[in-house]
N, C-alpha and C positions, 0 to 999 in steps of 0.2 A: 504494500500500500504506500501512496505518496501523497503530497499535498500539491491541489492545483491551485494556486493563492487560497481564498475558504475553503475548500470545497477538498473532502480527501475522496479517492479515485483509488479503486479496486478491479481488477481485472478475474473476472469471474467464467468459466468455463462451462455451456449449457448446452445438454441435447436437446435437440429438435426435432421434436417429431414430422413427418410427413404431413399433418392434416395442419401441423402451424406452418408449414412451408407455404403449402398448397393456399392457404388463406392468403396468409402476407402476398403470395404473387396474385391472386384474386386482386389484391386492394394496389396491385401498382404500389406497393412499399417494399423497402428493404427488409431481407427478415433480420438484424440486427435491430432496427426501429421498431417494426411489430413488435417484439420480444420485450424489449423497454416499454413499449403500450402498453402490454398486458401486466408487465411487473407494476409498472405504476397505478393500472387501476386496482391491481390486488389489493396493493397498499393502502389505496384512497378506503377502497372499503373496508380491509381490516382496519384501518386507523377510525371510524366511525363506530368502533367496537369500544368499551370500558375497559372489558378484557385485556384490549389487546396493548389498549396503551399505557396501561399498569405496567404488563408485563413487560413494555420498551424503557419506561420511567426506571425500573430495577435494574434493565441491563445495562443504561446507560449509567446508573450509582453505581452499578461496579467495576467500570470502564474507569469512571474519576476516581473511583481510590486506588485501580490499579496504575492512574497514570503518577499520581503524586507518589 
């Protein structure tokens, strides 16, 4: 992981199935861009969960005390 001025950037490694290929060239997109469409609407809707963002509030406390 590195820092791109804010913003830290990870390089993540993901198969693809056939039926997300077949989509993304449906829709005239890249499937590198699909793929980020769909991660970030997961997130839009898990983050509108209580659950979900407890459970990010926790990981991110223990990110801060591992970094201090």
């Amino acid at each position: 992981m590195r820092f791109l001025g804010d913003f830290l950037v990870m390089q993540v490694s993901i198969v693809v199935s056939d039926r997300i290929i077949r989509e993304a060239q449906d829709r005239n997109t890249a499937i590198d861009e699909f793929v980020e469409m769909l991660i970030d609407k997961g997130l839009e809707t898990l983050s509108q969960r209580p659950v979900f963002n407890s459970a990010i509030e926790r990981i991110r406390a223990l990110h801060a005390t591992e970094m201090k």
